[in-house]
N, C-alpha and C positions, 0 to 999 in steps of 0.2 A: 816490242814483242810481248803477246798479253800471256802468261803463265799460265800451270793449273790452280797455283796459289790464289792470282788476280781473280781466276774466274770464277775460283769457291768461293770469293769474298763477293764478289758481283751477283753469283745466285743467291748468296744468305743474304744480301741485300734486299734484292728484288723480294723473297719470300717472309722476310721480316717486313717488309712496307706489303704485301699481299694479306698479312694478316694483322696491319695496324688497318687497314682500309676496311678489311672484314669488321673487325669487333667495330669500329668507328661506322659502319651502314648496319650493325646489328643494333646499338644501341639508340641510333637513330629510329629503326624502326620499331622498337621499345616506348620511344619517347611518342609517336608518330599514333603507338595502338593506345598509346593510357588518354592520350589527350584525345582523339575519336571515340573512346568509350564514357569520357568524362563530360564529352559535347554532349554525346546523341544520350547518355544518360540522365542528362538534367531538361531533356525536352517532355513535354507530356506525352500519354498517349496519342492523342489528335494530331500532336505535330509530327510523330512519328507516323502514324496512317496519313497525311499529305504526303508525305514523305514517301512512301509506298514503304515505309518500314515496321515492322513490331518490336517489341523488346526482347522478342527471345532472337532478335537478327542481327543486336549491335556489335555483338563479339566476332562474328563471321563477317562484317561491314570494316567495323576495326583492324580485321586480320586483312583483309584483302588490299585497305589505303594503307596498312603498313608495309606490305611486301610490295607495294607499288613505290615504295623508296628504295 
Protein backbone atom coordinates (compact mmCIF):
# COMPACT_ATOMS: atom_id res chain seq x y z
CA UNK A 1 0.00 0.00 0.00
CA UNK A 2 1.72 3.24 -1.29
CA UNK A 3 1.04 6.20 1.45
CA UNK A 4 0.97 9.85 1.25
CA UNK A 5 4.45 9.87 2.92
CA UNK A 6 5.89 7.26 -0.05
CA UNK A 7 4.20 9.54 -2.53
CA UNK A 8 5.81 12.93 -1.25
CA UNK A 9 9.01 11.33 -1.37
CA UNK A 10 8.29 9.90 -5.09
CA UNK A 11 7.34 13.57 -6.31
CA UNK A 12 10.44 15.34 -4.52
CA UNK A 13 12.26 12.55 -6.20
CA UNK A 14 10.95 12.86 -9.71
CA UNK A 15 11.28 16.97 -9.23
CA UNK A 16 14.68 16.83 -7.72
CA UNK A 17 15.96 14.59 -10.88
CA UNK A 18 13.59 17.32 -13.15
CA UNK A 19 15.85 19.89 -12.10
CA UNK A 20 19.26 18.01 -12.00
CA UNK A 21 18.39 17.22 -15.86
CA UNK A 22 17.45 20.92 -16.29
CA UNK A 23 20.75 22.57 -14.95
CA UNK A 24 22.71 19.44 -16.70
CA UNK A 25 20.99 20.50 -20.48
CA UNK A 26 21.55 24.21 -19.41
CA UNK A 27 25.03 23.85 -18.92
CA UNK A 28 25.33 21.84 -21.83
CA UNK A 29 23.95 24.37 -23.88
CA UNK A 30 26.47 27.02 -22.30
CA UNK A 31 29.20 24.68 -23.15
CA UNK A 32 27.57 24.12 -26.85
CA UNK A 33 27.20 28.54 -27.47
CA UNK A 34 31.01 29.43 -26.19
CA UNK A 35 32.55 26.55 -28.40
CA UNK A 36 30.26 27.80 -31.75
CA UNK A 37 31.21 31.28 -31.08
CA UNK A 38 34.87 30.29 -30.55
CA UNK A 39 34.53 28.14 -34.02
CA UNK A 40 32.91 30.65 -36.27
CA UNK A 41 35.00 33.27 -34.47
CA UNK A 42 38.41 32.33 -35.39
CA UNK A 43 37.25 31.83 -39.17
CA UNK A 44 37.98 34.84 -41.48
CA UNK A 45 35.65 37.05 -43.14
CA UNK A 46 35.63 34.92 -46.58
CA UNK A 47 34.93 31.72 -44.66
CA UNK A 48 32.20 33.26 -42.95
CA UNK A 49 30.52 34.63 -46.54
CA UNK A 50 30.99 30.83 -48.01
CA UNK A 51 29.33 30.12 -45.21
CA UNK A 52 26.43 32.46 -45.88
CA UNK A 53 27.44 33.91 -42.66
CA UNK A 54 28.70 37.56 -41.15
CA UNK A 55 30.12 38.31 -38.03
CA UNK A 56 27.48 40.29 -36.70
CA UNK A 57 25.38 36.59 -37.09
CA UNK A 58 27.64 34.31 -34.87
CA UNK A 59 25.90 34.95 -31.73
CA UNK A 60 22.34 34.25 -33.12
CA UNK A 61 23.96 31.04 -35.03
CA UNK A 62 25.52 30.13 -31.56
CA UNK A 63 22.13 30.63 -29.73
CA UNK A 64 20.21 28.64 -32.08
CA UNK A 65 22.90 25.15 -32.23
CA UNK A 66 22.75 25.73 -28.46
CA UNK A 67 19.02 25.50 -27.80
CA UNK A 68 19.18 22.74 -30.40
CA UNK A 69 20.61 20.70 -27.35
Amino acid sequence: MTTTHDTDIGLSRNWAMSLIDGVRTRIEQIRVYRQTVRALSELSDRDLRDLGLSRAMIRSVAKEAALAV
